[in-house]
ZAGUVO-251463 format. One record per residue: x, y, z of N, C-alpha, C in turn; residue in three letters. Coordinates in steps of 0.1 Angstrom, whole numbers, padded with zeros to 4 digits, always signed. Example, Ala and Ser with C-alpha at 12.3 -4.5 7.8 and 13.67 -1.06 7.14 Angstrom:
2
+0132-0057+0078+0123-0045+0078+0132-0033+0078ALA+0128-0022+0071+0137-0011+0071+0129+0000+0079SER
END
This chain:
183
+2168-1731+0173+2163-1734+0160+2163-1749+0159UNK+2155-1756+0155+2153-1771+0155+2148-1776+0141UNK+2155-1783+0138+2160-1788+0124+2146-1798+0121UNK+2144-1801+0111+2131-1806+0105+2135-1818+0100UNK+2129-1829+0104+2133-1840+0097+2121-1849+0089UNK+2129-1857+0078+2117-1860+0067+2116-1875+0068UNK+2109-1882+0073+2108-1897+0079+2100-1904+0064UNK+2109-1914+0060+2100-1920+0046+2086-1922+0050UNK+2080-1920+0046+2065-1923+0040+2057-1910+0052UNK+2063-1902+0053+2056-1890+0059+2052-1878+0045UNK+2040-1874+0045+2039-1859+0036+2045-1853+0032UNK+2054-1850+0045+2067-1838+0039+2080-1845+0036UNK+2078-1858+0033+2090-1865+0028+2085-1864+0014UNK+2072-1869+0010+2068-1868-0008+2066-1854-0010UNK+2061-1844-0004+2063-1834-0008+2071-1825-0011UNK+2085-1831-0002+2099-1829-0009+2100-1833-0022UNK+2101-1848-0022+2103-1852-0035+2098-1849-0050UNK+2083-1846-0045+2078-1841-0061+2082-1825-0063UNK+2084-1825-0055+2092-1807-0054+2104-1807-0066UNK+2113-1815-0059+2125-1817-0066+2121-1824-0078UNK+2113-1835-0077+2110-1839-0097+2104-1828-0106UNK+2100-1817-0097+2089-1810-0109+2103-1798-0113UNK+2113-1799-0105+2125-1786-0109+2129-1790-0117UNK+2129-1807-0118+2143-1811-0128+2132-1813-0138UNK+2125-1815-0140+2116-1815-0154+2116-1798-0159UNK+2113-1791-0152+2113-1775-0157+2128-1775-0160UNK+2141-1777-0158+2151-1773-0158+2158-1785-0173UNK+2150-1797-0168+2156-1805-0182+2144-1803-0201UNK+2137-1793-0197+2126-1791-0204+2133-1778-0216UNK+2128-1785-0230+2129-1778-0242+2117-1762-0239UNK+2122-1751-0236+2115-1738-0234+2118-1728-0242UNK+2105-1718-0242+2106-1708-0256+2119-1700-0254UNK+2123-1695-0237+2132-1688-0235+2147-1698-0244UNK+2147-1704-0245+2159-1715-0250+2155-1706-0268UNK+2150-1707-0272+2148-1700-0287+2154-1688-0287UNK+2160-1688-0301+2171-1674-0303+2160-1665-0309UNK+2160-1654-0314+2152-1640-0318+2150-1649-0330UNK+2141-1645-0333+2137-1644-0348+2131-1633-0355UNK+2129-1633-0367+2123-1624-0381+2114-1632-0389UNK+2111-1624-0398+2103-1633-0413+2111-1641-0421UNK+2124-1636-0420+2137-1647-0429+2142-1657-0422UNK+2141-1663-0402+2143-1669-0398+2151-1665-0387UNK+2162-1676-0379+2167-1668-0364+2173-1661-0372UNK+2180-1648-0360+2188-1639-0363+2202-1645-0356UNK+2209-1644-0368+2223-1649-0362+2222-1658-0363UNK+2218-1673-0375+2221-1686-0376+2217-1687-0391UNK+2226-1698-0388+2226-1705-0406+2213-1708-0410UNK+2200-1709-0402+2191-1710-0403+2182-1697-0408UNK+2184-1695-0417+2182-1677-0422+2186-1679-0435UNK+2171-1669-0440+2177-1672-0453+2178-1658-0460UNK+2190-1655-0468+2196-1643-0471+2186-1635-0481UNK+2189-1623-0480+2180-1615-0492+2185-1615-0501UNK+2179-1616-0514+2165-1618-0513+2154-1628-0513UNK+2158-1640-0507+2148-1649-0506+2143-1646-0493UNK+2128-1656-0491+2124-1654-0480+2120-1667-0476UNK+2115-1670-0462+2120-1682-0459+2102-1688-0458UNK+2101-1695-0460+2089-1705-0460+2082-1710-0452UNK+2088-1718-0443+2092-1721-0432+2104-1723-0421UNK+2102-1719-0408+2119-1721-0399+2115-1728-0387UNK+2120-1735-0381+2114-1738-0370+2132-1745-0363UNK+2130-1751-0350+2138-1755-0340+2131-1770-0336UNK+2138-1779-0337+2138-1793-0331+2147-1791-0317UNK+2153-1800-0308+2160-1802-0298+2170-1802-0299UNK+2178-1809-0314+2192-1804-0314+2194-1798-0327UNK+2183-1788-0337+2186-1785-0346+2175-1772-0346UNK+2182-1759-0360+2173-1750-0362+2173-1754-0383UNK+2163-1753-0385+2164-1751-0402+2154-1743-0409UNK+2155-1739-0417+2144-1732-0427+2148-1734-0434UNK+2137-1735-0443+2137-1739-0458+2132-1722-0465UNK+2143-1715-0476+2144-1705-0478+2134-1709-0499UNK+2129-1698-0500+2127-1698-0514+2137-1684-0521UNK+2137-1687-0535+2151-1682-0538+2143-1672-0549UNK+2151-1661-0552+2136-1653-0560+2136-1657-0575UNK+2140-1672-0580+2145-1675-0591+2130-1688-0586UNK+2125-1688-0577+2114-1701-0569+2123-1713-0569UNK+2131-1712-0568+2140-1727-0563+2138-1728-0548UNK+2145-1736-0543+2141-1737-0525+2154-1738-0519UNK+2157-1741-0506+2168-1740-0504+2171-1746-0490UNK+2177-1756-0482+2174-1762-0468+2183-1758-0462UNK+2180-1748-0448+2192-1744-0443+2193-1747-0428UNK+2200-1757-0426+2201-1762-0413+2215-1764-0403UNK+2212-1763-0390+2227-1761-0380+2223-1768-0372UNK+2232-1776-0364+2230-1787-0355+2236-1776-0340UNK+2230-1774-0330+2230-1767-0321+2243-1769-0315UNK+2244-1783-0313+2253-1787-0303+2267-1785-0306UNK+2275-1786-0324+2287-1781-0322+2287-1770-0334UNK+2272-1765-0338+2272-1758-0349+2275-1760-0363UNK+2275-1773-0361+2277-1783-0379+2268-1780-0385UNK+2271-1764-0401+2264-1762-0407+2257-1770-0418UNK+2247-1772-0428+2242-1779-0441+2236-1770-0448UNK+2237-1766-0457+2231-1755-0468+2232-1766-0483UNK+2220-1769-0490+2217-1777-0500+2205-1775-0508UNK+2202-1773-0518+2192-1774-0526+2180-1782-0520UNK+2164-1779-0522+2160-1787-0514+2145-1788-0526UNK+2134-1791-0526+2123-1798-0533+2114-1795-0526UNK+2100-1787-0532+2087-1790-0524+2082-1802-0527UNK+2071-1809-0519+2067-1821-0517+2056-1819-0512UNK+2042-1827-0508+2029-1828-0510+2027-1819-0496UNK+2033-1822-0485+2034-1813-0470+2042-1808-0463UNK+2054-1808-0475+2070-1801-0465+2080-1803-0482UNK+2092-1802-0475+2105-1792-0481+2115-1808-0479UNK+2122-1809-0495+2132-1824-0489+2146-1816-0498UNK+2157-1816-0490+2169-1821-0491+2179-1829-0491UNK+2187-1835-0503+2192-1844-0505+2207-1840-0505UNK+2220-1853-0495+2231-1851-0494+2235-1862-0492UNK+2242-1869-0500+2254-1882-0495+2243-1894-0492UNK+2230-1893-0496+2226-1905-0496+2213-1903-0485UNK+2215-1893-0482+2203-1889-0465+2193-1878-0473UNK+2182-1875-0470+2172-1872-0470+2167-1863-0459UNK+2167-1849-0459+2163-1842-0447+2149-1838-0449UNK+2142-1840-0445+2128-1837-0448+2118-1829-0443UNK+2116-1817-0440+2106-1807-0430+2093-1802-0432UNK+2087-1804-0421+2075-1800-0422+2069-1796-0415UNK+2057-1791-0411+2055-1779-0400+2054-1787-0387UNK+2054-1804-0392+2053-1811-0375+2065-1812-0374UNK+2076-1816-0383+2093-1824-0377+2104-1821-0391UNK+2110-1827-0384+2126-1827-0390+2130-1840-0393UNK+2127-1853-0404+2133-1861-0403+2143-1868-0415UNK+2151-1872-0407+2161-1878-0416+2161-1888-0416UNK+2167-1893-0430+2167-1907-0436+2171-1910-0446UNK+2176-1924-0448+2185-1931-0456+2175-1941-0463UNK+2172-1937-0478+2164-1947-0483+2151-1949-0478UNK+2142-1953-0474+2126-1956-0469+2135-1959-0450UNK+2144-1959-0448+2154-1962-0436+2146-1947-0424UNK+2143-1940-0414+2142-1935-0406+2155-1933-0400UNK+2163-1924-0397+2172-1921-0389+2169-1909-0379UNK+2163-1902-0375+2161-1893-0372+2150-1888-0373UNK+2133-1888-0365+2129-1884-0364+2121-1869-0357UNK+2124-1859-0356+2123-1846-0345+2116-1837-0348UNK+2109-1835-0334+2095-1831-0335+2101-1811-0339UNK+2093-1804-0344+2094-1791-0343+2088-1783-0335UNK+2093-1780-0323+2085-1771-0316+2087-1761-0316UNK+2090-1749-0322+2089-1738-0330+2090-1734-0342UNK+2080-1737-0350+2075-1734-0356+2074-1723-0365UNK+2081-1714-0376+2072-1701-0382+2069-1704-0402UNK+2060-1702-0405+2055-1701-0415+2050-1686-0419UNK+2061-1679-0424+2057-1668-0422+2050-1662-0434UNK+2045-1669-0446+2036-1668-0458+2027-1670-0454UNK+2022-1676-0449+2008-1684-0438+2000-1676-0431UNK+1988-1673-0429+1980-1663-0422+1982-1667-0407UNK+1978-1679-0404+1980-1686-0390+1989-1694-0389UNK+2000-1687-0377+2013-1691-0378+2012-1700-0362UNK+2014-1715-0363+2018-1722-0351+2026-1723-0344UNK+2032-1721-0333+2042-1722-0330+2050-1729-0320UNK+2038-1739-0316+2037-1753-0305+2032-1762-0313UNK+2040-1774-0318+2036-1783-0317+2035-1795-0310UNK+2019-1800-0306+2022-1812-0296+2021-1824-0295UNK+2017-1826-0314+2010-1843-0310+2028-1850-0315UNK+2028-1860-0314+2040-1869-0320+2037-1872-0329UNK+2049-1875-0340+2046-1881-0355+2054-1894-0358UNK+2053-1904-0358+2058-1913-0365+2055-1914-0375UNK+2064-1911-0386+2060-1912-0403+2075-1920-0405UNK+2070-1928-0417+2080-1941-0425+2081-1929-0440UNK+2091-1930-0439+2094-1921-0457+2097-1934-0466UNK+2087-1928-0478+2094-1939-0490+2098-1930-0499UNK+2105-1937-0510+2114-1930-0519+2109-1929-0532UNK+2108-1918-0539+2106-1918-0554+2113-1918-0563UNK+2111-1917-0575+2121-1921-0588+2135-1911-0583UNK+2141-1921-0588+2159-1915-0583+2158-1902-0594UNK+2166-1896-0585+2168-1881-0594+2183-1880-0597UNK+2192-1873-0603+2205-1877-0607+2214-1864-0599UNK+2223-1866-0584+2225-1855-0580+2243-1852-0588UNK+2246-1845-0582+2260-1844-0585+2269-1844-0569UNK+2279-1854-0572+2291-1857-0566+2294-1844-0552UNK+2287-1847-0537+2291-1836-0529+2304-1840-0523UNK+2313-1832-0524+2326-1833-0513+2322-1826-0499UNK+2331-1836-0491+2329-1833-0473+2345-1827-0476UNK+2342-1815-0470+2350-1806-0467+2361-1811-0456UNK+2376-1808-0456+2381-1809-0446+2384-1800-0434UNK+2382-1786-0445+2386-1775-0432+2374-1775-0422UNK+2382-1770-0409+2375-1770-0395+2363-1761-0398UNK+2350-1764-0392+2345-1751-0392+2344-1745-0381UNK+2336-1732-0386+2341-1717-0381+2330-1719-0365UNK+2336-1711-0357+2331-1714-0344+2312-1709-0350UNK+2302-1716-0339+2293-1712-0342+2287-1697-0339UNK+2276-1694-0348+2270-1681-0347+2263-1678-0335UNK+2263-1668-0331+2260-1663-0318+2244-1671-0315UNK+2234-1675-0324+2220-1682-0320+2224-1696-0323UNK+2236-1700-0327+2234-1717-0325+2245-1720-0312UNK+2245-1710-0305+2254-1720-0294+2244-1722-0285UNK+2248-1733-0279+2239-1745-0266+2234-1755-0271UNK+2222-1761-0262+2214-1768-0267+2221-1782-0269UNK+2218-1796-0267+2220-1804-0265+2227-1810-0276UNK
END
């Protein structure tokens, strides 16, 4: 049996190589299989779900987050979002707005829309993220790839008067079976 050798700048030296870059892109790549089950109320099994009897508006998944924005059968709204990576829940009151859903906490601004997830401090950007799954499930035509990128600047409108949120000290509870992984 005689061993194959790969001499730089031979064929089967680059065709090694793109071999191996196209694995680690599939393997470092955001995929549908990575998405937990979902329903019409949002995943099953995450804080991202919104309870009966509301129904959810929109849900979708960024890279390190899932949220839906729930309507409440009183028509209030409701932002319900989990950060994947240690399951840091946020449940808050939230506002429709001209093209998405805003929630306000501690001074940040979570804001969703059928392209992203962004957060922000004042007209400030902190967090931009795209949504690539997508469900609107009031909607006749439901997307559920988004591909273009968005850069949007948020500005701020007339201050509204919230009430005083306390940051909790107790631990939280390990996460739900659809927010574990994920970066």
């Amino acid at each position: 049996m005689s061993a194959t050798r790969f001499s730089l700048g031979s064929p089967t030296f680059y065709l090694g190589v793109a071999a191996a870059a196209g694995a680690a892109v599939l393997v470092l790549s955001p995929s549908a299989a990575a998405v937990p089950e979902s329903d019409s109320r949002g995943y099953v099994e995450s804080t991202a779900r919104c309870a009966s009897p509301a129904t959810a508006v929109i849900f979708g998944s960024t890279d390190s987050s899932r949220v839906a924005i729930c309507q409440q059968s009183d028509g209030s709204y409701q932002y319900r979002g989990v950060r994947v990576r240690d399951g840091a829940r946020l449940v808050l009151p939230a506002t429709a707005t001209g093209d998405g859903y805003v929630a306000k906490n501690d001074g940040l601004s979570y804001t969703v829309t059928s392209d992203s997830l962004v957060i922000s401090s004042g007209s400030k950007v902190i967090r931009d993220e795209q949504l690539f799954d997508v469900h609107e499930p009031g909607r006749t035509a439901q997307p559920t790839v988004t591909s273009s990128t968005t850069t949007s600047s948020t500005t701020s409108t007339a201050p509204t008067s919230t009430s005083a949120t306390r940051t909790s000290t107790t631990p939280l509870p390990p996460p739900l079976p659809a927010e574990v992984g994920g970066s």
